[in-house]
C-alpha positions as CSV (number, residue, x, y, z in Angstrom):
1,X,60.2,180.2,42.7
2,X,58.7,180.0,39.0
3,X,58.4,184.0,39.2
4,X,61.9,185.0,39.8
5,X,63.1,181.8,37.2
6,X,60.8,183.1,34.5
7,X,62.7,186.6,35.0
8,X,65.7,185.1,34.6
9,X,65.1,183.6,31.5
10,X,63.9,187.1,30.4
11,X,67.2,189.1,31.5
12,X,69.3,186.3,29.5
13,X,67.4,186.6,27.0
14,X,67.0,190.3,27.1
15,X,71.1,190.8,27.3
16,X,71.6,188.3,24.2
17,X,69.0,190.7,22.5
18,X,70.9,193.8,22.9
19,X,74.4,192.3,22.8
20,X,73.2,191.8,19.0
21,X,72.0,194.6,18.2
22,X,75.1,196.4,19.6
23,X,77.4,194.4,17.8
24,X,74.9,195.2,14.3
25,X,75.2,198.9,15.0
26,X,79.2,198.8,15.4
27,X,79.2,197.1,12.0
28,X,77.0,199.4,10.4
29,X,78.7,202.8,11.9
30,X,82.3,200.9,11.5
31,X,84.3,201.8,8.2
32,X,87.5,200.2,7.9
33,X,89.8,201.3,5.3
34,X,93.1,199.3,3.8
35,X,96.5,201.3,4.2
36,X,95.7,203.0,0.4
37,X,92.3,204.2,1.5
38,X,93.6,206.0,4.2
39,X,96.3,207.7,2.1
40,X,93.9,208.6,-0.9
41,X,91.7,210.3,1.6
42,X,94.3,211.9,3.4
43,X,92.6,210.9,6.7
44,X,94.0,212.6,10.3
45,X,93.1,213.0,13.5
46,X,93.7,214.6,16.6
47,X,93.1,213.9,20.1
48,X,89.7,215.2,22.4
49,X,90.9,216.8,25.2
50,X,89.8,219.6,27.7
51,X,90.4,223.0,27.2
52,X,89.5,226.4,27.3
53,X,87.0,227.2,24.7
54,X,86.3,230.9,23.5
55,X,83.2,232.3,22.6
56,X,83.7,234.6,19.5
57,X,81.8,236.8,17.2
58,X,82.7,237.4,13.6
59,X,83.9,240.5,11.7
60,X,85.1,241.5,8.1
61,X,87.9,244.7,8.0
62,X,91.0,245.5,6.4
63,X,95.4,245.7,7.3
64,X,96.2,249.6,7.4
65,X,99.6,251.2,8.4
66,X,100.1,253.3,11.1
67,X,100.0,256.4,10.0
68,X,102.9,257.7,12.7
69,X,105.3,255.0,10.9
70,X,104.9,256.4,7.5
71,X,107.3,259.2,5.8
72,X,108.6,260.9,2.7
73,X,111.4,261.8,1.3
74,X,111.8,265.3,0.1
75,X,114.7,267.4,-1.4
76,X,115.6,270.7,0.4
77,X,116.4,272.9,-2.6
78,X,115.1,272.5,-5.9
79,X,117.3,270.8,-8.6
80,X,117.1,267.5,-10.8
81,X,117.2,264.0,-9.8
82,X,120.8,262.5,-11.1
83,X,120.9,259.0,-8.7
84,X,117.8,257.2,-8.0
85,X,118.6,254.1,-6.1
86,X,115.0,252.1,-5.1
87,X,111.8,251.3,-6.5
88,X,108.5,249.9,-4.8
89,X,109.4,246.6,-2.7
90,X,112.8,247.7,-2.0
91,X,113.6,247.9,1.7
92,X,115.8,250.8,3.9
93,X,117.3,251.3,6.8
94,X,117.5,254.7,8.8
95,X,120.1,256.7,6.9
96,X,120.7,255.4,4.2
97,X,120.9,256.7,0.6
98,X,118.2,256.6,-1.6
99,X,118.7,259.3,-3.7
100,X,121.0,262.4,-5.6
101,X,120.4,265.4,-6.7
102,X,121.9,268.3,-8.2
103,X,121.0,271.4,-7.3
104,X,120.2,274.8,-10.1
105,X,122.3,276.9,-8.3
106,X,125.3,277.7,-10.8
107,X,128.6,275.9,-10.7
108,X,131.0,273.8,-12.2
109,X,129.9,271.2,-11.7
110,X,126.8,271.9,-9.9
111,X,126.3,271.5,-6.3
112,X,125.0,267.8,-5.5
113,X,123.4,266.9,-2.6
114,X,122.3,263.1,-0.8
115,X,119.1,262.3,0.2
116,X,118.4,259.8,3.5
117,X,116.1,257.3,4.5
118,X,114.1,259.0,7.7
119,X,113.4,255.5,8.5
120,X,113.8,251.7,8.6
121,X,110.9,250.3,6.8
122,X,109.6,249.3,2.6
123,X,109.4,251.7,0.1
124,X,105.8,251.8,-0.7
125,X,105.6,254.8,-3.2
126,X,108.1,256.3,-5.7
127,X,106.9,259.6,-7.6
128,X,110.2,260.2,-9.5
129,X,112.0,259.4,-12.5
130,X,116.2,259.4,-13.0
131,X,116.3,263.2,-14.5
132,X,113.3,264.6,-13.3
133,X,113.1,267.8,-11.7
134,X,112.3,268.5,-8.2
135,X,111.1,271.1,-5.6
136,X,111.0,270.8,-1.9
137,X,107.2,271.0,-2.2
138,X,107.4,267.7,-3.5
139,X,107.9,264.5,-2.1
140,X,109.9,262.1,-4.2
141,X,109.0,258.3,-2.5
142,X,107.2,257.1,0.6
143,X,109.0,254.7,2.8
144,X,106.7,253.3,5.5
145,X,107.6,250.6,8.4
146,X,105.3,247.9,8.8
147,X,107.1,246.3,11.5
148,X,103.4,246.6,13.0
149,X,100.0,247.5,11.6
150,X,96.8,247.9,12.5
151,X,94.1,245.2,11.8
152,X,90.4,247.9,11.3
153,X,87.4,245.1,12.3
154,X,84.0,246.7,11.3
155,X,81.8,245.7,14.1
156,X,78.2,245.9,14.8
157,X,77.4,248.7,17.4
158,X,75.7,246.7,20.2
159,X,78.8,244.3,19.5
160,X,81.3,247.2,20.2
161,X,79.6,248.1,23.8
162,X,80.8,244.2,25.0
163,X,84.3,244.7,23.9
164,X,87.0,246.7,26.0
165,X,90.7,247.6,25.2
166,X,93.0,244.6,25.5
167,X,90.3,242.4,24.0
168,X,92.2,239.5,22.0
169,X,91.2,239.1,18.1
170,X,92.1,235.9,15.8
171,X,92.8,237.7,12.8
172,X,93.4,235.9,9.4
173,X,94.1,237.4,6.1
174,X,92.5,236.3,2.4
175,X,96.6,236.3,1.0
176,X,97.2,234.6,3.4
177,X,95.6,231.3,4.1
178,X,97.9,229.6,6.5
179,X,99.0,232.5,8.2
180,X,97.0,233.2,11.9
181,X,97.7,236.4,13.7
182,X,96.4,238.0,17.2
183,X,96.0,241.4,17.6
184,X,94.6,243.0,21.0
185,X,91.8,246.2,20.4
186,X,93.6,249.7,21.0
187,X,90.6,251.8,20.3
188,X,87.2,252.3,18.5
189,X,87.0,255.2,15.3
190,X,86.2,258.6,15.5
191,X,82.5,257.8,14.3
192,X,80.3,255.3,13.2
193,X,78.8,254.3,9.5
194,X,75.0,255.0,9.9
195,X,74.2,253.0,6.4
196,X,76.2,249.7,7.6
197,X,75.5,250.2,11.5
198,X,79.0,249.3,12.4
199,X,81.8,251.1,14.2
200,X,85.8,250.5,13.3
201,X,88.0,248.4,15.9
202,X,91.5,249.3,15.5
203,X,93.4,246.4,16.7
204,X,97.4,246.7,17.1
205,X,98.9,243.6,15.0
206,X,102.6,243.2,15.0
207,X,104.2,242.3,11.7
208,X,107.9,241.0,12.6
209,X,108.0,239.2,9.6
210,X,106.9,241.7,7.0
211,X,104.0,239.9,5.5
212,X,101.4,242.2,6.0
213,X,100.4,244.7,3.9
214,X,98.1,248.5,3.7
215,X,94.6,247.3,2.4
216,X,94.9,243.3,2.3
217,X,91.5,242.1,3.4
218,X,90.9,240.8,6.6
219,X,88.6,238.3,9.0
220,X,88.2,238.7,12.2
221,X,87.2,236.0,15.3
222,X,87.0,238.7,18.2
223,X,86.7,236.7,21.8
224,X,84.0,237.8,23.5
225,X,84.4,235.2,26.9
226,X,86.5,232.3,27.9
227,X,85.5,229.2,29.7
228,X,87.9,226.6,31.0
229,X,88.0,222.8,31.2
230,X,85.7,222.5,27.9
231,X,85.6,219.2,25.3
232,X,86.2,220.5,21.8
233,X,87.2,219.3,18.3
234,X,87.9,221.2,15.7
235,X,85.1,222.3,13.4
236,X,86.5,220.4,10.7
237,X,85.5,216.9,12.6
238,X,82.0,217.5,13.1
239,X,80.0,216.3,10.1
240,X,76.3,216.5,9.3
241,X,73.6,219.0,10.2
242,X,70.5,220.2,12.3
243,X,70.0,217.4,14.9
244,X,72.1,214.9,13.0
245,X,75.4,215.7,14.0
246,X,78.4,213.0,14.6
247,X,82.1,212.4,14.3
248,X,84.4,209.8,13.3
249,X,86.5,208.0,15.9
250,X,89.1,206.4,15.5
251,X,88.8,202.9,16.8
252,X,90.9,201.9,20.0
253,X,91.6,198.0,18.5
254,X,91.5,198.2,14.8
255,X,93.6,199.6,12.5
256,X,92.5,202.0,10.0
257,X,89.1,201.7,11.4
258,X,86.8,204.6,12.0
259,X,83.4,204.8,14.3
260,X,80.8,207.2,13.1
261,X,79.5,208.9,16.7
262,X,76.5,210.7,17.5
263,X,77.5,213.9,19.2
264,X,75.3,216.8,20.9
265,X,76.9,219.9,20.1
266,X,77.2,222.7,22.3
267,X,78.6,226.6,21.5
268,X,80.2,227.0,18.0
269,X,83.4,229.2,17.1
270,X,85.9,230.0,14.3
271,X,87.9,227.1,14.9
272,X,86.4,224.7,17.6
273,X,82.8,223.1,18.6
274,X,81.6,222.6,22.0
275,X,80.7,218.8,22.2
276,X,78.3,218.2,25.4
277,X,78.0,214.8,24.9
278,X,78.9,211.3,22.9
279,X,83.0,212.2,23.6
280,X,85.4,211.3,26.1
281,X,88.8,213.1,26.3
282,X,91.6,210.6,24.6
283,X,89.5,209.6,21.9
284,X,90.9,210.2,18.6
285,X,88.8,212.2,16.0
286,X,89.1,212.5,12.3
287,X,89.8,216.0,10.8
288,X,90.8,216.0,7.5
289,X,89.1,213.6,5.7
290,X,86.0,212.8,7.8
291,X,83.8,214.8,5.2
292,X,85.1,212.0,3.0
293,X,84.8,209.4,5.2
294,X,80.7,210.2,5.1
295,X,80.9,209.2,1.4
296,X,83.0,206.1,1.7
297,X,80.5,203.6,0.9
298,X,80.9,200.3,1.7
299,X,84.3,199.0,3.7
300,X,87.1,197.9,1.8
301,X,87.9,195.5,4.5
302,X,84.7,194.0,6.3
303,X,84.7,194.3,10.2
304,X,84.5,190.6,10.4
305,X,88.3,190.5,8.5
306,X,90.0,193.0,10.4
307,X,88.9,191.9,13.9
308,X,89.7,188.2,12.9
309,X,93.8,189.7,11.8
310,X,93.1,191.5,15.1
311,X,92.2,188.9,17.7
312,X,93.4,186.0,16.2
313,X,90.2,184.4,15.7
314,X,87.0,184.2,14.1
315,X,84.2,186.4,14.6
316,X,80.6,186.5,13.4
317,X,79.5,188.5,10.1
318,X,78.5,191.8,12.6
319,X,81.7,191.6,14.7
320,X,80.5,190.4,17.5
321,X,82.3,187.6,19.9
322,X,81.5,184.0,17.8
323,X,80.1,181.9,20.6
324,X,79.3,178.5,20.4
325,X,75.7,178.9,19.8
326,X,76.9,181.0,16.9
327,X,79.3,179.0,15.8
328,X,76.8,176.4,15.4
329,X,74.3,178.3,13.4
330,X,77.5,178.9,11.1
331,X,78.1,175.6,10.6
332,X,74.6,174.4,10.5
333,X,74.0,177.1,7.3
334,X,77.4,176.2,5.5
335,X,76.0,172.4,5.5
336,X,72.7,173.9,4.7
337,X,73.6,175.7,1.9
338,X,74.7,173.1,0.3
339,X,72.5,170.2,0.1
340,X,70.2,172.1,-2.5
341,X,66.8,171.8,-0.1
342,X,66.3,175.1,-0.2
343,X,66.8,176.5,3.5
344,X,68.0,179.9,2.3
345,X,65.2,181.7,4.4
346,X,66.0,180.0,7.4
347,X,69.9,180.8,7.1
348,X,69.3,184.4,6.0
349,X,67.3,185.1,9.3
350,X,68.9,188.2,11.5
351,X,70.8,186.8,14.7
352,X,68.0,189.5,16.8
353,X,64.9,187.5,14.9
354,X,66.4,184.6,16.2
355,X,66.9,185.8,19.9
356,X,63.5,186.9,20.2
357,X,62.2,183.6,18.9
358,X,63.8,182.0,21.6
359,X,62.6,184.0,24.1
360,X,58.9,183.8,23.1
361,X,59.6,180.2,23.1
362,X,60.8,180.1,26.5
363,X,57.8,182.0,27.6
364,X,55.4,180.0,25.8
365,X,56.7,177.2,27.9
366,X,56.7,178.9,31.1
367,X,53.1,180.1,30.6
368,X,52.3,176.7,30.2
369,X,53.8,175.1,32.8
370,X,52.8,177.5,35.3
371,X,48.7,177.0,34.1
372,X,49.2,173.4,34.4
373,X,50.3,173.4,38.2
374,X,47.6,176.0,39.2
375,X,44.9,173.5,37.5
376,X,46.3,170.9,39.4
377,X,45.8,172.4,42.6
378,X,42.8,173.6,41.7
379,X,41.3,169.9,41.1
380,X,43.3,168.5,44.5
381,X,40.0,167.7,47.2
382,X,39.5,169.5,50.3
383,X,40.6,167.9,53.4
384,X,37.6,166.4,55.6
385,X,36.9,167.3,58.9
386,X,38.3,165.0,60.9
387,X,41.3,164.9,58.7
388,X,41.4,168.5,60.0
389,X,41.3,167.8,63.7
390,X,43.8,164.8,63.4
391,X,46.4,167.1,61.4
């Protein structure tokens, strides 16, 4: 019966051991904010949940129009340009006027003839000034529609051999930062540049709202494979680097309180990271502002504070539950630190120094208790003979 007591001493001991030191790591991984801190760092978050996660490889190329949906505007007989009616930027519609001229052949007044748009789309070019002559050689402006365009990816070689047609591209441009467009691959170029090893992938990119233009500059995220039911956060939340990586979670009790979580990481894209462990879907990661957040410093509001407004009651210096055994070391060190008899070392000792004390001390005892009753067995004197038989 000693064994099995002596273990359970050990376990109790044991539990109050790690119950400590879990409650010291919250508080040192814990940073609460006030209401101002979070608004100065602009903290948000968004919630971990499953989904499909794509693995992507990444491109540099350029916005180009389709040639097809580009046209000029020409004057059938020569003459001189009296009415000029649009300039770069302007936008046309099929048929409508965009410019006069008169013609040389003799008259009184001259013969004058209107030119027509050939299509809907912007006026990108205008070679032409009010008075200048023109031949029907000549074009006088270039009108192209950009209602769609295509999005040129330069891709490695032994990329291009994994894609097909129809493969989905996330496409963002430089001018335009908060813009995201998808584009789906149409075909490869004609060749391939033997300095740069790459190969063009025209992508078809449609362009309803006009804001895409020949030549802006272009990045591309080009899905290679899909995979379903996958826990991912935006790359923004993950912080650190090499085998130090973690987030920061928002904290299910406390307001304005963030956990900083180790997390293993898993595949990386444009937009997401794979997280393979240390996550649970529902929990509520920090994107903008968890770079921040790393940098913080000390807590504006200790843990102890805002689980005390929390709960309604007191709680030790690390956060943890204040039991009575606590409570009484609190009290014990307030009267102590008072009475000027210098006890500061004592009262500065870490609640997990303390535990193990105890549970040396409890051994101690044990292993003396349990010597002591084996000596006295060993002294006790052997039953006689006879004492044998009568027994």
């Amino acid at each position: 019966m000693k064994r099995p007591l002596a273990h359970l001493f050990l376990c109790l001991s044991l539990t109050g051991i790690t119950a400590a030191a879990a409650d010291a790591k919250r508080a040192a991984n814990t940073v609460v904010l006030d209401e101002t801190g979070v608004k100065n760092l602009r903290i948000e978050t968004v919630e971990v949940e499953e989904t499909d996660f794509e693995a992507t490889i990444f491109s540099l190329g350029r916005i180009e129009a389709i040639p097809s949906k580009v046209a000029a505007v020409s004057s059938r007989i020569p003459g001189r340009i009296i009415e000029l009616k649009l300039t770069p930027g302007d936008t046309v519609k099929v048929g409508d006027e965009v410019a006069k001229v008169e013609s040389r052949q003799p008259g009184d007044p001259p013969p004058v003839i209107s030119l027509k748009a050939p299509l809907s789309g912007l006026v990108t070019h205008v070679d032409a000034r009010l008075g200048d002559p023109i031949d029907p050689e000549k074009a006088m402006l270039e009108i192209t529609d950009l209602s769609e365009v295509y999005a040129v990816a330069r891709v490695p070689e032994h990329q291009a051999g994994r894609m097909k047609t129809g493969t989905v591209a996330h496409i963002k441009v430089a001018a335009l930062p908060n813009e995201k467009f998808d584009g789906e691959l149409l075909r490869f170029g004609t060749s391939a540049d033997k300095a740069s090893g790459t190969i063009d992938a025209i992508f078809r990119l449609p362009n309803s709202g006009g804001q895409l233009r020949a030549d802006m500059r272009a990045e591309f995220s080009i899905v290679m494979s899909k995979r379903s039911n996958v826990v991912s956060v935006p790359r923004a939340a993950l912080q650190g680097e090499g085998g130090n990586r973690f987030v920061y979670v928002k904290d299910f009790d406390l307001a304005n309180a963030f956990v900083k979580t180790a997390v293993t990481v898993g595949e990386i894209n444009d937009r997401f990271v794979e997280i393979t462990n240390g996550l649970l879907p529902a929990d509520e990661v920090v994107t903008r502002g968890a770079y921040s957040l790393s940098f913080a410093g000390a807590s504006s509001v200790s843990l102890k504070e805002a689980l005390d407004a929390a709960h309604g009651h007191e709680h030790a210096a690390d956060g943890g539950e204040l039991t009575p055994e606590k409570k009484a070391e609190m009290e014990a060190a307030k009267k102590g630190g008072g009475d000027g008899h210098g006890h500061g070392d004592e009262e500065g000792a870490s609640p997990l120094w303390k535990y193990a004390t105890g549970v040396l001390f409890v051994l101690l005892l044990l292993s003396i208790f349990t010597k002591k009753s084996r000596g006295d067995e060993a002294e006790a004197p052997a039953p006689k003979p006879a004492e044998k038989e009568a027994a």
